[in-house]
C-alpha positions in Angstrom: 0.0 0.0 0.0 1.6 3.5 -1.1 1.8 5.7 2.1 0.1 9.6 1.3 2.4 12.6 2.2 0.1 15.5 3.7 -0.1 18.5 2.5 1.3 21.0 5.3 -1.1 24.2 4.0 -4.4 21.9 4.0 -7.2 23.0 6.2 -5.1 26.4 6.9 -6.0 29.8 6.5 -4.7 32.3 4.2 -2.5 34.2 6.6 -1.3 31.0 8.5 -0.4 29.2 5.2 1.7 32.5 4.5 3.7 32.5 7.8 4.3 28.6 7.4 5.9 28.7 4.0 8.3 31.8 4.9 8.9 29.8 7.9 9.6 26.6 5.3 11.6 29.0 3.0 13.6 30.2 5.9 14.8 26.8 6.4 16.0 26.2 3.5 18.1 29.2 2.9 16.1 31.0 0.8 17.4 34.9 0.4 13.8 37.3 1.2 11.8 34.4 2.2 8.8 36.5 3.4 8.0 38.2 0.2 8.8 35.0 -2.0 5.5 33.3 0.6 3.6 36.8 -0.1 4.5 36.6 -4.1 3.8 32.7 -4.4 0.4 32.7 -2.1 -0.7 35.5 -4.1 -0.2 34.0 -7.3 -1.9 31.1 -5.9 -5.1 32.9 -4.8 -5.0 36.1 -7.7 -4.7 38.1 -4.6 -3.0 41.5 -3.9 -1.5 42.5 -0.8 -5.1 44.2 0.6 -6.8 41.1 -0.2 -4.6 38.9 1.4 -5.0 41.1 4.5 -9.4 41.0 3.8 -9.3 37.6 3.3 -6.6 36.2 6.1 -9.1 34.0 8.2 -10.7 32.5 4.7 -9.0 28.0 4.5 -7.4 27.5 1.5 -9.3 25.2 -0.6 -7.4 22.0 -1.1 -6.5 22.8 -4.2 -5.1 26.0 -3.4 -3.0 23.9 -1.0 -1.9 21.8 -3.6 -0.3 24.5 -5.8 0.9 26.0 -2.9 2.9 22.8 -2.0 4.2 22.5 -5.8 5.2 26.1 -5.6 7.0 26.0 -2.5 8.7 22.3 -3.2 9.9 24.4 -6.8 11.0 27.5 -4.6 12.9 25.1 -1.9 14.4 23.3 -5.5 16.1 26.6 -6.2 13.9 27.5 -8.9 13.3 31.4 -8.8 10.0 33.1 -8.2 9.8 34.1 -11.5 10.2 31.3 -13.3 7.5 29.6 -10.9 5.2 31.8 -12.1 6.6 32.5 -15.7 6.4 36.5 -15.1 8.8 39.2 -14.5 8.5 43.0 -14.0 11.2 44.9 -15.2 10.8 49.0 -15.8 7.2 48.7 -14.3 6.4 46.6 -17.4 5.0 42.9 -17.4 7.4 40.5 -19.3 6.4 36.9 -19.6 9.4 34.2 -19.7 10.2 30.8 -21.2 13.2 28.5 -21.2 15.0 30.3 -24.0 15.1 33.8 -22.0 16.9 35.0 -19.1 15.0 36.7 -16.1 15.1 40.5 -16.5 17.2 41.8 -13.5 17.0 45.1 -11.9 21.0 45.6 -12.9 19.8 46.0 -16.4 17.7 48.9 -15.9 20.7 50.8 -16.2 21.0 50.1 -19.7 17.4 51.9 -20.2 18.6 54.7 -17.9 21.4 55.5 -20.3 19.8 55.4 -23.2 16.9 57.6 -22.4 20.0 60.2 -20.7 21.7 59.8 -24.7 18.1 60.6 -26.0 17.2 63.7 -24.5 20.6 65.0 -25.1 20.2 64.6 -29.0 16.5 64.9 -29.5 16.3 62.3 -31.9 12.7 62.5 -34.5 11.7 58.8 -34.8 14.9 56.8 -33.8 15.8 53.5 -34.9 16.8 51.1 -32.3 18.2 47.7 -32.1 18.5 45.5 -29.0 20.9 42.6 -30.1 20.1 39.2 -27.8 17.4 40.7 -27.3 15.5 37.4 -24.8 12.2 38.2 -23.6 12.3 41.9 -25.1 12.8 43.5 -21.8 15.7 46.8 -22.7 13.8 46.9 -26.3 10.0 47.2 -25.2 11.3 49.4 -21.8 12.6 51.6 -24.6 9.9 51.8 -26.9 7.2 52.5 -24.1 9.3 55.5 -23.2 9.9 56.6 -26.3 7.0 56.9 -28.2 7.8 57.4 -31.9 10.4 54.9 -31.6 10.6 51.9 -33.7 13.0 48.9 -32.6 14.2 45.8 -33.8 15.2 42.8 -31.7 17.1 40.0 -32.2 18.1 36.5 -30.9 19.4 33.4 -32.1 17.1 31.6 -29.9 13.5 31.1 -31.8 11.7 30.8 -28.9 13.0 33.3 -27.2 12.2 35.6 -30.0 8.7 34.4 -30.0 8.5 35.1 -26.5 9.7 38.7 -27.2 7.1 39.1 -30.3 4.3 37.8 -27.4 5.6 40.6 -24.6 5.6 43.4 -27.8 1.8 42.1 -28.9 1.0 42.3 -24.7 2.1 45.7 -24.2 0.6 47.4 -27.4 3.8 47.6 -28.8 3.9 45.3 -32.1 3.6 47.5 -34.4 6.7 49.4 -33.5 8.6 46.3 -33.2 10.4 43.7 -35.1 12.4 40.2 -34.6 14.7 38.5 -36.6 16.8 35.3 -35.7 20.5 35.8 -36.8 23.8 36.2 -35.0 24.4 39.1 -33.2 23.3 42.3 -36.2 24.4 39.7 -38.9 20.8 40.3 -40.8 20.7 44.0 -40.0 21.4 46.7 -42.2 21.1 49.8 -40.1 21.8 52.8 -39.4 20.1 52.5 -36.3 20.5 55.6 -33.6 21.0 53.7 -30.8 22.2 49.7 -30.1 21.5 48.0 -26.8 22.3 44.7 -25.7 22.8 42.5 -22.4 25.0 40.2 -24.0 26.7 36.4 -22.3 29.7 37.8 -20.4 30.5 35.3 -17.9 33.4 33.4 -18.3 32.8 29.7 -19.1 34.8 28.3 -16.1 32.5 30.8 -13.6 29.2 29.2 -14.7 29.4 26.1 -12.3 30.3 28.5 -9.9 26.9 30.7 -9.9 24.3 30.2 -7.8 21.2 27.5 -8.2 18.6 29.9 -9.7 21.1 31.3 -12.1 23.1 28.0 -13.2 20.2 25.8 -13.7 17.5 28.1 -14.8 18.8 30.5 -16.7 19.4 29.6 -20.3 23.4 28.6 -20.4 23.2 30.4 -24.6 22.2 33.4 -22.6 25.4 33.3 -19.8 28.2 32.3 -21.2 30.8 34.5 -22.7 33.7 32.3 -23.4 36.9 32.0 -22.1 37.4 35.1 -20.5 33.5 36.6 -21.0 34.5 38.8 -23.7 33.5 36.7 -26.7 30.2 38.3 -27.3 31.7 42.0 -27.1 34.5 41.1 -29.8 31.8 39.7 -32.4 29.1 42.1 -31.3 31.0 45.8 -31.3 33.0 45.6 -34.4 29.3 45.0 -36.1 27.2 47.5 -34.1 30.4 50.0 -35.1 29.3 49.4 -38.7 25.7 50.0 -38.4 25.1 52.7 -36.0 24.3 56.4 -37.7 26.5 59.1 -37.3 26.4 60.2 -33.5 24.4 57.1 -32.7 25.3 55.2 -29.4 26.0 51.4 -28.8 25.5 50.6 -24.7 25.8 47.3 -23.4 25.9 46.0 -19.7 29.0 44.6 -18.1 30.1 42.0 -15.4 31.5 43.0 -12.2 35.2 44.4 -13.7 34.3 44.6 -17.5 33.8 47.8 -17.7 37.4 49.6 -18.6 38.2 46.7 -21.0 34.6 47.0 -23.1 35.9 50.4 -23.4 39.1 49.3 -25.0 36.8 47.7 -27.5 34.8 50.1 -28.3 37.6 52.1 -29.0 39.2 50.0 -31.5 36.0 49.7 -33.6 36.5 53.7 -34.2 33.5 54.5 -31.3 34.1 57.5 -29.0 33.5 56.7 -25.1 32.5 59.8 -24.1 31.2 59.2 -20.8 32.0 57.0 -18.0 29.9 53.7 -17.1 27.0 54.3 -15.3 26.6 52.1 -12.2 24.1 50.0 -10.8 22.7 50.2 -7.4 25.5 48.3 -6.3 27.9 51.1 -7.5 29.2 48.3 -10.5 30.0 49.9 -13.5 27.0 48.3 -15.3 26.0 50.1 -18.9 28.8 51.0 -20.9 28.3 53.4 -24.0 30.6 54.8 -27.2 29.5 57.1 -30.2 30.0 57.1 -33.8 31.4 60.3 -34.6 32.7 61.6 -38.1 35.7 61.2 -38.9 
């Protein structure tokens, strides 16, 4: 006879089936275990914060304890929040994920932030913009919603991730001012675009056993890994973006911890003027490097 494991959330209420998976997250390590219960229980009941609080004393139904026990075995597993529930936010913007695509990350942000600094500086009527591994369409879409007569083109080598991307664009009112194309790096670009963005692989190959759970065996490995020393994306990426930005466009890109200075040597040998130094994340890392493409 096959014994039954019981479900530790059955027959509890609301608020008592929050406090006992942070208290099970807890125990397992788990970094900000009492908003990973609030985002999970939520997700689990279509709840916001208030109705948590209106509805604290309500039992779970059993089988809102049952995904609440899948969620939380999948959270204690190392499997991030957001791929648990297939959703990310990133620039106050809904992004949904899949395999193919890495989760958006707050560092990235900074990549948006310099952009829109290099727009109001120029002005730029209708700009052209191309986000090169582009994943789920995060910097691309971020842009494009702040920038309203934009029009941007993404690309990826991953098809599902691009078709991820076209279903964000479609989501947030945005494909019509979008485009996606599969190719390496700009290779099916023609340009001249005023600005190129990416988030390109940059660790280094021997670092990626090293990361944590979440990252190493949820994140796409296409999307991480940058080679021997993390540069390999930056040497086939600049050299093309160099090529096919307009005169004064920008190229930014983020950078690992330490990148920074040696991107800039890059850049510099494709002909592109760093005229401003890396803006850091919230960490103070030198996050979003940028060069121009001046006349000669």
């Amino acid at each position: 006879m096959t014994g039954c494991v019981s479900n530790p959330f059955a027959g509890q209420s609301i608020e008592s089936a929050r406090r006992a998976l942070a208290a099970q997250l807890r125990s397992a390590q788990i970094d900000e275990a009492e908003l990973d219960a609030r985002i999970l229980i939520s997700a689990v009941l279509d709840l916001d914060l208030t109705g948590l609080i209106a509805q604290a004393t309500r039992p779970l139904t059993s089988a809102e304890a049952l995904q609440l026990a899948q969620y939380a075995g999948r959270r204690i597993a190392g499997e991030p929040v957001a791929r648990i529930l297939g959703t990310r936010e990133f620039w106050g913007l809904p992004f949904r994920l899949s395999e193919a695509t890495l989760v958006p990350r707050p560092d990235t942000e900074t990549v948006v932030e310099r952009a829109l600094e290099l727009f109001r500086e120029q002005k730029i009527h209708r700009p052209r913009i191309a986000d090169i591994g582009t994943g789920s369409g995060a910097i691309l879409l971020a842009l494009l919603h702040e920038i309203p007569d934009a029009f941007g083109v993404g690309t990826d080598l991953s098809l599902t991730a691009l078709g991820t991307a076209r279903g964000n664009a479609a989501a947030l009112g945005l494909g019509n001012r979008s485009a996606f194309a599969a190719c390496s790096y700009l290779a099916a670009l023609s340009g001249p675009f005023d600005l190129i963005v990416s988030n390109p692989p940059y660790i280094p190959s021997g670092e990626i056993p090293k990361l944590s759970v979440e990252v190493r065996d949820h994140d796409p490995h296409l999307a991480l890994d940058g080679g021997n020393d993390g540069y390999d994306a930056y040497r086939g990426l600049i050299p093309q973006a160099a090529e096919r930005l307009a005169l004064g466009g920008a190229l930014i890109v983020e950078a690992g911890q330490g990148q920074a200075r040696n991107i800039e040597t890059l850049m510099a040998a494709a002909a592109l003027v760093v005229d401003r130094p890396p803006k850091a994340d919230l960490a103070g890392i030198p996050r979003a490097v940028s060069a121009r493409k001046m006349p000669p």
